[in-house]
C-alpha positions as MATLAB code, in Angstrom:
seq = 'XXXXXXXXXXXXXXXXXXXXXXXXXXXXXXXXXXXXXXXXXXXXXXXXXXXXXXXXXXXXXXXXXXXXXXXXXXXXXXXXXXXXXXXXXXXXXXXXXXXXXXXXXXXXXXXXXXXXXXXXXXXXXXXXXXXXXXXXXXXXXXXXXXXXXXXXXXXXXXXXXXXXXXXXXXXXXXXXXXXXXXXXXXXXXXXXXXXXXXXXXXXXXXXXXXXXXXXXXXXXXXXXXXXXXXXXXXXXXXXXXXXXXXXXXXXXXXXXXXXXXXXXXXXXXXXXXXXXXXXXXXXXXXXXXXXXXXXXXXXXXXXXXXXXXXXXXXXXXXXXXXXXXXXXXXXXXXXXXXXXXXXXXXXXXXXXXXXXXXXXXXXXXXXXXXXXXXXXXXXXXXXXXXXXXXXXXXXXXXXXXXXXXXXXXXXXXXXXXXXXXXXXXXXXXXXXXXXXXXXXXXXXXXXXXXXXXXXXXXXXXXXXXXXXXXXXXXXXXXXXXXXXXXXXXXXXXXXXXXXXXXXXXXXXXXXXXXXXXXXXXXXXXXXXXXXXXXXXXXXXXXXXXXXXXXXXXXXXXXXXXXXXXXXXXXXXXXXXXXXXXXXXXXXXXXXXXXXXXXXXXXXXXXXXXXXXXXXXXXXXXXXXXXXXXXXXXXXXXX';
ca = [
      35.783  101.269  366.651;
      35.873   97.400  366.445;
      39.382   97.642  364.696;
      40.842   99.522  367.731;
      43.371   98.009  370.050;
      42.818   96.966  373.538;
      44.735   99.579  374.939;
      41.766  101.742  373.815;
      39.101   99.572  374.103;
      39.668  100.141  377.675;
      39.703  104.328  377.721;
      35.887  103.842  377.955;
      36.337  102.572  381.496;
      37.922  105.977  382.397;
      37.242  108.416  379.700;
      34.225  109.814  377.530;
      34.294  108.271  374.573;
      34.554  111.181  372.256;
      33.973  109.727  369.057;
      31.854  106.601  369.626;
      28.357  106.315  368.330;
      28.051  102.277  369.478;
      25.960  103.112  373.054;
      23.389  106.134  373.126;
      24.154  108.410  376.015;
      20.886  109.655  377.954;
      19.471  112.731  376.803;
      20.616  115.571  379.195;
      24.330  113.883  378.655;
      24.342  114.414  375.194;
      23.659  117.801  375.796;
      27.078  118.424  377.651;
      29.857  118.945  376.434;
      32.836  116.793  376.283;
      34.634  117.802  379.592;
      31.837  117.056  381.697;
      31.054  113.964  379.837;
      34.788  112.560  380.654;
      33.893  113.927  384.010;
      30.918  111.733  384.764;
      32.423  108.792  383.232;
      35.241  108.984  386.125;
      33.110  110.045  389.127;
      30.233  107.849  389.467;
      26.861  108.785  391.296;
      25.914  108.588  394.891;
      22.339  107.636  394.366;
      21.286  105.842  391.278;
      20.465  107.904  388.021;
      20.912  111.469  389.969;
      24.057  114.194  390.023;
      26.130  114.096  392.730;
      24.960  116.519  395.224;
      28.703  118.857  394.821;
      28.354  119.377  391.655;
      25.842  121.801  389.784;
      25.704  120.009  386.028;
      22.125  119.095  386.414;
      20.799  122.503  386.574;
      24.074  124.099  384.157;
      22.978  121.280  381.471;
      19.460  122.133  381.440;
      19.553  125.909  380.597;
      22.628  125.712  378.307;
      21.240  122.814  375.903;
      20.458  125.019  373.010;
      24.366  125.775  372.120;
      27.022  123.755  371.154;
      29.471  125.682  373.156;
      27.551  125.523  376.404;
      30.023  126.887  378.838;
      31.472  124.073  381.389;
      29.127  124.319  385.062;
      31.040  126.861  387.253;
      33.613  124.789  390.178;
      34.988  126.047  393.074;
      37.902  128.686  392.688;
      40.216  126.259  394.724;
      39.280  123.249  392.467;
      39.901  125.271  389.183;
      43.002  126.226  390.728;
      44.388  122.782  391.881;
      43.549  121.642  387.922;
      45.685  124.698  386.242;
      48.882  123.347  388.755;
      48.159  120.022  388.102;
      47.995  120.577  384.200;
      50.988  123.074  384.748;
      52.969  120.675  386.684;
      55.767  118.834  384.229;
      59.008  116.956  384.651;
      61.890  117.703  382.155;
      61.033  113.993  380.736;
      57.728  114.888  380.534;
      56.919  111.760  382.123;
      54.259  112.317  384.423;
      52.248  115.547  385.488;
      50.764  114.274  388.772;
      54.339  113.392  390.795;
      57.713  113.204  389.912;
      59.728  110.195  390.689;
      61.512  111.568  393.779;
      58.239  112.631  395.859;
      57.317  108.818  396.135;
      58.684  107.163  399.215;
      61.858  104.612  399.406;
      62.361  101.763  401.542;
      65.817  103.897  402.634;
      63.465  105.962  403.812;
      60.866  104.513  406.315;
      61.832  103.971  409.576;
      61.040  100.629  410.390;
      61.933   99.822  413.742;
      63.197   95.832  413.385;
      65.090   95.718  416.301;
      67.058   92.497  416.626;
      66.455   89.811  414.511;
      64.714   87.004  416.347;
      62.356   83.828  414.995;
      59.027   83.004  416.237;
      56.370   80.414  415.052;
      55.581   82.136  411.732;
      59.373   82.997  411.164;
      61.523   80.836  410.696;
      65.456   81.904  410.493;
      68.281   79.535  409.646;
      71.436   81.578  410.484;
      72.315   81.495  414.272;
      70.397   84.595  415.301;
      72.613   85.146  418.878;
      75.630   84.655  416.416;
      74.311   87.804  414.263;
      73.018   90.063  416.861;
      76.640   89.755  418.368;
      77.717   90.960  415.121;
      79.369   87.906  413.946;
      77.503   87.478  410.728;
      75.559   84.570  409.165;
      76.544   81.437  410.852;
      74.028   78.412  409.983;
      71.784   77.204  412.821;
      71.763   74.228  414.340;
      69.399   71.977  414.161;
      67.882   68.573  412.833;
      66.980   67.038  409.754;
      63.060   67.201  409.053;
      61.537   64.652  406.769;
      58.338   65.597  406.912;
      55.101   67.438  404.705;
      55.675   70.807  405.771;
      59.459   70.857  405.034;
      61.327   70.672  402.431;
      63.231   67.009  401.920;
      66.408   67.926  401.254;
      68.868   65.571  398.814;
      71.499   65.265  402.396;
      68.797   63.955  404.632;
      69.247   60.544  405.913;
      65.784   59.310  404.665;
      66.504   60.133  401.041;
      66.621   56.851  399.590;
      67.422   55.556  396.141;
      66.772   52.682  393.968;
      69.979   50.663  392.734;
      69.767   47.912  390.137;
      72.540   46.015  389.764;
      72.427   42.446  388.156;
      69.266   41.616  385.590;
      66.821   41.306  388.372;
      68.644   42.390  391.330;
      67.947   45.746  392.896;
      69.009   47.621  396.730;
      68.257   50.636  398.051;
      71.149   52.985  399.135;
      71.647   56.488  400.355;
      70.756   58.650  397.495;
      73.081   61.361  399.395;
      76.325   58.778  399.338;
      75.921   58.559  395.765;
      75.275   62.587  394.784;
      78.384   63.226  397.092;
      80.597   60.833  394.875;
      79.369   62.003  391.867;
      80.285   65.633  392.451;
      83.106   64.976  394.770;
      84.881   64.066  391.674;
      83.512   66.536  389.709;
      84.423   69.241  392.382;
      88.315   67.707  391.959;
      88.335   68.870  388.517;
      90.502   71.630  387.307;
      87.840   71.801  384.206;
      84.735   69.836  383.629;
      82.540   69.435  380.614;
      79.356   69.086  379.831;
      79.191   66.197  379.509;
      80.646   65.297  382.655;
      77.118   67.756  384.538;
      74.815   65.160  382.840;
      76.714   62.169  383.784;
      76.642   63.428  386.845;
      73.064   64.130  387.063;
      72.005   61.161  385.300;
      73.772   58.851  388.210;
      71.617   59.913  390.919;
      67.910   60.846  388.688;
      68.593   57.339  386.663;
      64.873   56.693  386.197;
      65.005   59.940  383.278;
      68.111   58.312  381.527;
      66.276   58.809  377.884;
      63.948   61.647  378.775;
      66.145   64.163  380.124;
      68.097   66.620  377.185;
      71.113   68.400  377.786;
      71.504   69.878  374.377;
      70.801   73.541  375.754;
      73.844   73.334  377.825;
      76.407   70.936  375.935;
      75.063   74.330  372.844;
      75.788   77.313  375.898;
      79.120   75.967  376.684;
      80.538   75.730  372.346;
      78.507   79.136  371.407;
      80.044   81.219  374.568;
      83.804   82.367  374.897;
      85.271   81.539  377.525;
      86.797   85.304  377.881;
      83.145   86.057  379.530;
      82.954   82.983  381.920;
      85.310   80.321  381.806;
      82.285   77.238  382.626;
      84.803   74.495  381.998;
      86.270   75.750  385.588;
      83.155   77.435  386.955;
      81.447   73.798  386.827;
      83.334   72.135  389.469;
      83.240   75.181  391.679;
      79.226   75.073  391.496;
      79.547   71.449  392.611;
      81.556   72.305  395.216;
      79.848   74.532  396.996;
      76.706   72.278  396.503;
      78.169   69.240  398.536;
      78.157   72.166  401.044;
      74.785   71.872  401.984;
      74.990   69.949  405.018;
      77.230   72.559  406.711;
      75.562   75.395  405.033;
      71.709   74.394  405.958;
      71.430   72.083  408.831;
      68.000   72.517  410.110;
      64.576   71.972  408.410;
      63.535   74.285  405.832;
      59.719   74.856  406.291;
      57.450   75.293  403.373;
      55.395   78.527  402.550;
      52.442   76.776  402.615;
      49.004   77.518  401.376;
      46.452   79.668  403.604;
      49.277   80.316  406.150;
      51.183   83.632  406.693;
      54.643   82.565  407.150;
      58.142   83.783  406.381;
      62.013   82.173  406.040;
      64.818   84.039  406.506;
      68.219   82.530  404.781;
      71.776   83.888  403.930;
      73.005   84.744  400.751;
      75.536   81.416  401.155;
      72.938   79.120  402.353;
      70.694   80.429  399.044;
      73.559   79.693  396.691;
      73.925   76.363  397.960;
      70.411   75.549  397.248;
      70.751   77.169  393.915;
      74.184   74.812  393.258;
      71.717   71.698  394.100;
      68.865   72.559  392.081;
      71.577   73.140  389.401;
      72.819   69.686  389.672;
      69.262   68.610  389.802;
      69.812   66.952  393.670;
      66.542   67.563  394.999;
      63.880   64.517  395.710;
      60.771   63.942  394.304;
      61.016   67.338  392.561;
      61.220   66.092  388.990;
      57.440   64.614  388.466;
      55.442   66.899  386.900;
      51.849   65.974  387.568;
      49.581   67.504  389.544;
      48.658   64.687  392.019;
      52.321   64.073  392.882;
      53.760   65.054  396.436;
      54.848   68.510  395.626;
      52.127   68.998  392.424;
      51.174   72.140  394.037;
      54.531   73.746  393.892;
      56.897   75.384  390.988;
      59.628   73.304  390.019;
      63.154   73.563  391.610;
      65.517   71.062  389.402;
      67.103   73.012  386.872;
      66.356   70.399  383.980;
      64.151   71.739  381.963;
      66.757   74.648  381.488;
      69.423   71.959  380.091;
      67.078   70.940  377.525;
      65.704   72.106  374.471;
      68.271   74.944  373.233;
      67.124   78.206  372.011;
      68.606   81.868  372.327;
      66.347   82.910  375.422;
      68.238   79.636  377.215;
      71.479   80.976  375.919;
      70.753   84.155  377.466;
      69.224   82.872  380.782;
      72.278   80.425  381.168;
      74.319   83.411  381.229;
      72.331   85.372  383.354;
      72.476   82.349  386.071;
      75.856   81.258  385.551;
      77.119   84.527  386.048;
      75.571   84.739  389.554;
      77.735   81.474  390.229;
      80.613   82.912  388.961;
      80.125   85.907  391.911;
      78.773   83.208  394.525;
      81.664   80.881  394.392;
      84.121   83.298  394.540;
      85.359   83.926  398.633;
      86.124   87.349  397.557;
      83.167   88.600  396.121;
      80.231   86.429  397.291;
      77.787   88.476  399.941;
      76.476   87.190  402.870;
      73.930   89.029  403.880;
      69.900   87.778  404.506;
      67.043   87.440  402.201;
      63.799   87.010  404.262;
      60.498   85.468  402.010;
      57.384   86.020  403.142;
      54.048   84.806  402.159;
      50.931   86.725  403.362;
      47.941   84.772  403.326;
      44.360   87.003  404.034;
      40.625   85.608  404.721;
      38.076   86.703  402.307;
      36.555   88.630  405.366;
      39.767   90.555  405.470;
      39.182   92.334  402.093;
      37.859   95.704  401.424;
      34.285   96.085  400.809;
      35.209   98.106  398.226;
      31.568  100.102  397.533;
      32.205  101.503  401.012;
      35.973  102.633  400.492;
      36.240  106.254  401.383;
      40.077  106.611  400.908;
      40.968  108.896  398.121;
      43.843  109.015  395.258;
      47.010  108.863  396.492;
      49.773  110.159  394.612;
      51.066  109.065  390.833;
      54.065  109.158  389.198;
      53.677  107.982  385.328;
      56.543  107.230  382.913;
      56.484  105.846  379.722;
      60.261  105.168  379.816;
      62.369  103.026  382.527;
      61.992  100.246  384.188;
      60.118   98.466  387.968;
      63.827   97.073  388.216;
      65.700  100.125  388.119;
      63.935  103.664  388.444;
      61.696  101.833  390.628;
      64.635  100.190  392.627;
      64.095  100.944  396.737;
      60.300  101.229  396.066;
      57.453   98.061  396.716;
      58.641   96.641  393.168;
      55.774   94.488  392.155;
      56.387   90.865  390.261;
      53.952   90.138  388.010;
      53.831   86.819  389.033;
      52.208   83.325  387.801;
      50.265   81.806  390.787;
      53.364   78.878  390.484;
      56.029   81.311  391.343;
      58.638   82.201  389.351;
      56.990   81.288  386.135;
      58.528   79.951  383.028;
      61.855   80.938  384.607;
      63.683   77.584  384.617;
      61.764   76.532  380.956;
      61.399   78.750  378.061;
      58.869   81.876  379.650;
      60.587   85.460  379.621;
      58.263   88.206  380.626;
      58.549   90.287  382.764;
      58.750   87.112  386.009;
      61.201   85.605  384.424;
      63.511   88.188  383.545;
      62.651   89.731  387.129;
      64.343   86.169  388.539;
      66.791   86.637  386.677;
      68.357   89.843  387.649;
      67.948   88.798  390.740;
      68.327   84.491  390.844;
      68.071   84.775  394.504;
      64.588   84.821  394.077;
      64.707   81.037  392.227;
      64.659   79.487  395.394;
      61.439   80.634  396.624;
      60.192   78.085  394.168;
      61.627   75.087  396.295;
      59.173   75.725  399.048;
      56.474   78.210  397.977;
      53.578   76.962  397.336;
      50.864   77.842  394.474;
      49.182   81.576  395.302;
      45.893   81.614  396.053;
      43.366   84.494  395.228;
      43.757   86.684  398.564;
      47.560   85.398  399.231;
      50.920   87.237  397.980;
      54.448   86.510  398.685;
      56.880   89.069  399.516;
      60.856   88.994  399.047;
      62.876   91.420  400.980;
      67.057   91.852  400.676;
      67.304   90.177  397.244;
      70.369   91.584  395.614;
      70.234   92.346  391.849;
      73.514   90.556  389.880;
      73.233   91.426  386.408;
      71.864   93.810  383.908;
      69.726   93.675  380.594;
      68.508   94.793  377.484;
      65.045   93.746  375.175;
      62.071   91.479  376.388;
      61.163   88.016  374.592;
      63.261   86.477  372.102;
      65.158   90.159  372.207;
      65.973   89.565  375.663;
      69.844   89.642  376.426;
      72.264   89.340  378.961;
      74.037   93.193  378.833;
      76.990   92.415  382.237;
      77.268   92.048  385.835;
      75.479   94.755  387.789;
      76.729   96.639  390.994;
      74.224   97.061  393.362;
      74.513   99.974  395.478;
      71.535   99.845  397.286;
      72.022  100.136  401.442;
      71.515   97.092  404.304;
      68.977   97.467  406.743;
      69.608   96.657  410.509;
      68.942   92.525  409.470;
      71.681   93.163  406.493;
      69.205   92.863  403.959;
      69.273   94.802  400.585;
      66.874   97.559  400.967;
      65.147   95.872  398.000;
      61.469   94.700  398.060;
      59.861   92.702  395.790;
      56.153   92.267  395.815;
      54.838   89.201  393.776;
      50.461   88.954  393.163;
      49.513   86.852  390.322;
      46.815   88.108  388.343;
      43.925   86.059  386.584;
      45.276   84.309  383.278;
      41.692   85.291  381.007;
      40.738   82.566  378.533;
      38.329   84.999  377.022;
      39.203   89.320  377.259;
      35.683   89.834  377.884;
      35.848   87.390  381.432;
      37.591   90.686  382.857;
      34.900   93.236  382.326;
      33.167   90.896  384.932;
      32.598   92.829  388.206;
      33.201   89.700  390.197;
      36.803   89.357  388.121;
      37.416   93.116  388.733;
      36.720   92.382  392.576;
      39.281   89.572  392.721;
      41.900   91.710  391.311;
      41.341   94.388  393.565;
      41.549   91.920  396.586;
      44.898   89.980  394.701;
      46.439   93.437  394.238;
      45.317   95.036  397.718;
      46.679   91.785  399.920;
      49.975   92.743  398.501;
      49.434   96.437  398.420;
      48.097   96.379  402.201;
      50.458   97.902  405.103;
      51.503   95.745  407.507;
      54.070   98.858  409.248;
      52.820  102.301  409.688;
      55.740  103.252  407.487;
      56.108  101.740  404.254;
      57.718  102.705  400.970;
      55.528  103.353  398.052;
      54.770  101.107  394.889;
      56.792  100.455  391.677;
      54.442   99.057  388.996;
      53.369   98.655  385.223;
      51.191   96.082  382.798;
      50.483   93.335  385.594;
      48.553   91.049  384.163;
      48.722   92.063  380.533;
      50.221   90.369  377.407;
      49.617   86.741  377.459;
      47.440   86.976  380.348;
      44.821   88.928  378.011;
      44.548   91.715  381.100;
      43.344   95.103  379.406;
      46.050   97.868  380.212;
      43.730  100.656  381.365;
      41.560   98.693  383.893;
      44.724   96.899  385.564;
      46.064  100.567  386.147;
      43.190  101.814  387.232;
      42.680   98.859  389.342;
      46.132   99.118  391.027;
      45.629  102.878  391.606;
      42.281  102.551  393.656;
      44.175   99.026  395.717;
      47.055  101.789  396.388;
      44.413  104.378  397.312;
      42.689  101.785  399.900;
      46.504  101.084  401.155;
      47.212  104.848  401.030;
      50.459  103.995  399.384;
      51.753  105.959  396.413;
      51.958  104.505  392.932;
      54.997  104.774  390.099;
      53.662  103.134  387.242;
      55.807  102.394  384.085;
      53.724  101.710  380.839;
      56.428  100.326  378.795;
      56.609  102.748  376.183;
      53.177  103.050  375.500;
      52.459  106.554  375.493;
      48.988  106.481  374.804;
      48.382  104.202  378.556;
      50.724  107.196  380.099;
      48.683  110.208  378.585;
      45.108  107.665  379.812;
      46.383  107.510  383.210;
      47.433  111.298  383.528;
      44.243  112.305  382.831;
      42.217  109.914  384.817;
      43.752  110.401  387.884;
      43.974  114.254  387.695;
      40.306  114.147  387.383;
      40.054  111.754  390.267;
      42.172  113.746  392.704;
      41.130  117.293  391.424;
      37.184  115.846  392.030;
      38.050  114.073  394.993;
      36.896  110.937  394.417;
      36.620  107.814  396.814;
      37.370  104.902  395.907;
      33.979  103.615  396.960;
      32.578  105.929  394.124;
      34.431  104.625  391.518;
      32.774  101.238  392.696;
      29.364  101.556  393.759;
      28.690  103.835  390.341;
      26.314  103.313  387.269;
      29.076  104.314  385.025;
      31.138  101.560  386.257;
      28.298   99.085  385.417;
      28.289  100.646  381.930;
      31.748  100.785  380.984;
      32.325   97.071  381.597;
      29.115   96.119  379.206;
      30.799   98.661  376.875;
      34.092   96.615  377.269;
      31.886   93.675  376.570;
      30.509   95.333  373.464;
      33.975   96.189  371.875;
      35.301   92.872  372.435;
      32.286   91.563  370.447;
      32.653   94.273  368.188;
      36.191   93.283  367.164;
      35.602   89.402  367.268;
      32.916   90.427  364.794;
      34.512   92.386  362.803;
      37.668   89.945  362.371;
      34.696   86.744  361.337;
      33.785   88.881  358.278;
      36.756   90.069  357.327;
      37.818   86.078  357.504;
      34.838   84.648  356.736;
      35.231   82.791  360.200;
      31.963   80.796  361.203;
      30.234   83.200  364.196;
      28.205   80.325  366.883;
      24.767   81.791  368.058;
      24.885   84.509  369.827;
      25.199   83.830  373.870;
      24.821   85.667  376.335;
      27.452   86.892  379.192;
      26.601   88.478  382.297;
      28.199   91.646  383.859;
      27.366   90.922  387.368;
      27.940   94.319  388.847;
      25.133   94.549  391.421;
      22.492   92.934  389.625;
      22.643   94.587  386.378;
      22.555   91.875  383.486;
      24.042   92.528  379.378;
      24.675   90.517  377.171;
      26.688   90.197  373.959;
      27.157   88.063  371.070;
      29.781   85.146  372.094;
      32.467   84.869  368.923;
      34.585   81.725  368.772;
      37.884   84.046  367.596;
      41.210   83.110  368.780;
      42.332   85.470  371.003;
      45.800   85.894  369.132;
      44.088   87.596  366.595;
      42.322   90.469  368.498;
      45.444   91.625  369.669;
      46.303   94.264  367.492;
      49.195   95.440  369.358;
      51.207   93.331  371.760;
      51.453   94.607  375.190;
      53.898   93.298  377.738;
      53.408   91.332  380.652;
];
C-alpha cells in the first residue's frame, strides 16, 4: 500500500478499502461485506458510533455474520431501482454514467435578465454606456485621469514622471509619457522593425534595468519562426501603434479590484488590446519591482519582461500564442469590439456554509476522462485553476493549466494590471472573454496548434457567452497538510464563493484537477470537494480528469452511491468516517515517506505528531523529512 500513488491514496476518502490491512475495521464491519463497507465509508452517521436510522445493516449484519456471502441488507424497491438505471445508464464514450454532457446547463441557456447596461459604485464601465444602449457600440468614456491608490497609474497620465540624466552629474525630470510616445512613434512609422529596435525602445523609457533586463527570448522567437505564420518584423510597429492609442482608447480611471471588496470593470475588446500593446512594450509605472513591500507588491505583474527573457520552447510557444492575438487585434477588419466585464467577489467568513448543517443533496455529474474545461466545457462556469496572484506563471516560464487558460484567451492578461492577490473566501470572475487560438500537449509539450474561431453567441451587453471562474486553491508544502479538516474547510469555502449563485439562473460548472500537480492537492478529495461546494450551490458539475481513468471510474462510483443513498452534504461532513479517512490519508502519506527512507537509506527525524482537527478528534503520524518530488509516483496535472 505505501508504494501506491496518490490518486489512490485518496479512494479511502470515498471508497472501502478492499484490500488494506493498515487500520482494523470495528468488529460488526468486518463482518459485512464489501458493498456495504464502501457504503458506510460514503454515508457517514447521524449520531456518533450508531447506523443511520434508514438503513437496516445493524440488525442484517448481526444475524448474517457466520457466512462469507452474507446477503447485502434488503433497500427499498425504488432505491434498488434508481441503482440498476444509474449503473445501466452509458454514453457511447463511455464517459460518464451519472449525466451526459448535454443535460448540464449553458450560459446560452439561462435567462438572465441584464437589461441595459448601466455602472454603479461597484461597477465600473469605461465605454460610453448611453452610446451603447443607443446601439452605437463601444465608444470610450469620458472622463479624467486618476493618480491615485485605488486606480491604476497609467504610463499617459500627466503625473508619470521620469528621471533623465544627462551630463556626469546632471539629472531632470520629464514626462515619462513624452518620451514612450517618441520612442514608439518612430517605431509605429516603420514598415518593419526588429528586435532589436522593441528593446531599444523599452530600454529608453525603463533605463534604470539597462543590464538586468534580457531580450534573448524574443531577438530567438523572431530567427526560429517563419515569417509565412506571422510576419513580426511588420506586426511590431502595428502593436506600437495601437499602444500610443491609449489616451483615446481609455480616458478615465481604471479602478483596481481590490482586496476584501466586491467590485467589477467592464472594458472593450479595443480598450483591452491597448493595455495588452502597453504591457507589451513594458509602459506601465512602477510595475517592474518585484518585492513585496513595493506599491503594487500585492498584485501579479503586468510588464511583459520577464517573457522577453530567458528563451526556452514554452516562451517560443507562448510568444506565438500572444502575438497571434495581436496579429487579429490590430487588424480593422478582424479585431472585435465587444465587452469583457471582470469581477471580483469578495465574501465574509460569516457568509460561508456551515457545512455540518448542509442539507442540500448531489446535484448532477457528468465525468469524462477525455476533453477539455476549454472546449467541451465551453458555455459552462469554466473554472481557472488559479494562483492567488492571478494569472500565474503566464508572463514567466509556468504552463499549467492558468497559464495555458490565459493564453487561449490573452484577454484575460489584463486582469493582472489591477487585480489584486485572492484571498481565502474571494474569487474573481471573467465574463465575454473570447478564445483566439487553439492547442495541443501541457508543459514543455505544450504547443501553439492555429487561430481558433469562436462561435460562441453575445449576450444583450455583447459579451461572449463565455465564463470563466478563477479560485486558487492552497499550494501544500507537505500532502499530509490537506487531510487537515480545517484545510478541507477552506477549500470548500474557496471553491463555494466561486461556485455560489448570485442569479436564480445560472449555467452549470466545467471542472477537473484544481489544485493538483505542483500544488500537491490529492485528486479524489478536490473532486469530491468540488462536488459537495456544487451540491451547496445546487449547480451541476462536468468534471474532466485528464485522462486518468482510474479518478473517472472513483468519481462514478462515489457519487452514484451518494445520490442513490441520498446523502446531504452535511453528512458527508459531520461523519466519523470522514474523521477516519483523513487520519488514513495521514497514515499512507507516512506510509510512503517511509517506505521511500528505506528503500534510500534516507535519515527518518523522530517521529512528530500532526493533528487531524476534525471536531476534536486528535492522530498522529510519524513526520518524514522526504521531498515531496519523490512521493509522486505519477504526475497529475494542475
Amino acid at each position: 500500500m505505501a508504494r501506491r500513488n496518490d490518486s489512490s491514496q485518496m479512494r479511502d476518502l470515498i471508497q472501502a478499502d478492499k484490500s488494506s490491512g493498515s487500520v482494523s475495521e470495528p468488529p460488526e464491519m468486518a463482518r459485512r461485506n464489501d458493498s456495504s463497507q464502501e457504503k458506510d465509508l460514503i454515508q457517514f452517521d447521524k449520531s456518533s458510533g450508531q447506523a443511520r436510522s434508514s438503513s437496516p445493516t445493524s440488525s442484517s449484519s448481526s444475524s448474517s455474520s457466520s457466512s462469507s456471502s452474507t446477503t447485502q441488507p434488503s433497500c427499498s424497491a425504488d432505491v434498488s431501482s434508481r441503482r440498476v438505471k444509474a449503473a445501466r445508464m452509458r454514453t457511447k464514450d463511455g464517459s460518464s454514467s451519472s449525466c451526459p454532457l448535454k443535460k448540464l446547463k449553458y450560459l446560452r441557456q439561462c435567462d438572465l435578465k441584464l437589461g441595459r447596461l448601466t455602472f454603479s459604485r461597484t461597477h465600473s464601465v469605461l465605454v460610453d454606456v448611453d452610446e451603447f444602449n443607443c446601439g452605437k457600440g463601444a465608444v470610450p468614456q469620458g472622463g479624467k485621469d486618476m493618480w491615485h491608490g485605488n486606480f491604476v497609474k497609467m504610463p499617459c497620465s500627466p503625473s508619470s514622471m521620469m528621471v533623465v540624466k544627462f551630463g556626469h552629474k546632471q539629472q531632470t525630470s520629464r514626462w515619462r509619457w513624452e518620451v514612450i510616445f517618441k520612442k514608439l512613434s518612430a517605431l509605429a512609422e516603420k514598415t518593419t522593425a526588429s528586435a532589436e529596435d522593441v528593446e531599444k525602445a523599452i530600454m529608453k523609457y525603463n533605463p534604470k534595468y539597462k543590464g538586468q533586463w534580457s531580450f534573448d527570448a524574443l531577438y530567438s522567437f523572431v530567427k526560429v519562426i517563419p515569417k509565412t505564420e506571422n510576419d513580426f518584423t511588420k506586426l511590431f510597429p502595428k502593436i506600437a501603434a495601437l499602444a500610443l492609442k491609449l489616451p483615446e482608447y481609455v480616458k478615465k480611471g481604471l479602478p483596481l479590484l481590490k482586496k476584501g471588496n466586491t467590485a467589477a470593470v467592464t472594458l472593450s475588446q479595443v480598450q483591452i488590446s491597448c493595455l495588452l500593446a502597453n504591457a507589451f512594450f513594458c509602459t506601465f509605472p512602477y510595475r517592474n519591482a518585484t518585492g513585496a513591500t513595493g506599491e503594487y507588491g500585492s498584485y501579479p505583474s503586468i510588464n511583459f519582461t520577464r517573457l522577453f527573457g530567458q528563451w526556452s520552447s514554452r516562451k517560443k510557444e507562448k510568444l506565438r500564442a500572444i502575438l497571434h492575438y495581436f496579429h487579429v487585434m490590430t487588424d480593422k477588419l478582424t479585431r472585435p469590439n465587444g465587452l469583457v466585464t471582470f469581477e471580483r467577489r469578495c465574501y465574509k467568513a460569516t457568509d460561508m456554509p456551515n457545512w455540518r448543517c448542509c442539507e442540500e443533496k448531489m446535484n448532477e455529474l457528468h465525468v469524462a476522462s477525455g476533453g477539455t474545461i476549454e472546449t467541451e466545457g465551453a458555455g459552462l462556469l469554466q473554472v481557472d485553476f488559479a494562483a492567488s496572484f492571478i494569472g500565474g506563471g503566464v508572463l514567466g516560464s509556468g504552463l499549467v493549466q492558468e497559464e495555458i487558460l490565459f493564453l487561449l484567451n490573452p484577454e484575460l492578461i489584463v486582469s493582472r494590471l489591477f487585480t489584486e492577490k485572492l484571498g481565502d473566501t474571494e474569487c474573481l470572475i471573467v465574463t465575454g472573454s473570447q478564445q483566439f487560438s487553439r492547442y495541443s500537449g501541457f508543459g514543455d509539450s505544450f504547443e501553439w496548434a492555429g487561430p481558433h474561431r469562436d462561435h460562441l453567441g453575445r449576450d444583450d451587453w455583447d459579451r461572449q457567452q463565455r465564463r470563466i471562474l478563477a479560485i486558487d486553491a492552497t499550494n501544500f508544502k507537505h500532502q499530509r497538510d490537506q487531510y487537515n479538516m480545517t484545510n478541507v474547510t477552506r477549500e470548500l469555502n474557496k471553491a463555494y464563493c466561486g461556485f455560489k449563485r448570485r442569479e436564480s439562473d445560472e449555467p452549470d460548472i466545467a471542472t477537473g484537477k484544481w489544485g493538483c500537480g505542483v500544488f500537491n492537492g490529492d485528486p479524489q478529495l478536490k473532486a469530491v470537494i468540488q462536488l459537495m461546494a456544487a451540491a451547496r450551490a445546487k449547480r451541476g458539475l462536468a468534471f474532466f480528469t485528464f485522462q486518468d481513468k482510474e479518478l473517472k471510474k472513483g468519481l462514478q462510483r462515489t457519487h452514484h452511491t451518494l445520490v442513490t443513498d441520498g446523502a446531504t452534504v452535511g453528512e458527508r461532513v459531520r461523519g466519523k468516517r470522514l474523521k477516519r479517512s483523513l487520519v488514513v490519508g495521514l497514515k499512507k502519506i507516512k506510509n510512503t515517506a517511509s517506505d521511500f527512507a528505506l528503500r534510500h537509506r534516507t535519515t527518518v527525524q523522530p517521529p512528530g505528531k500532526l493533528l487531524c482537527r476534525a471536531e476534536g478528534v486528535r492522530s498522529t503520524c510519524e513526520s518524514v523529512p522526504v521531498p515531496l518530488e519523490h512521493l509522486q509516483e505519477s504526475p497529475v496535472r494542475t
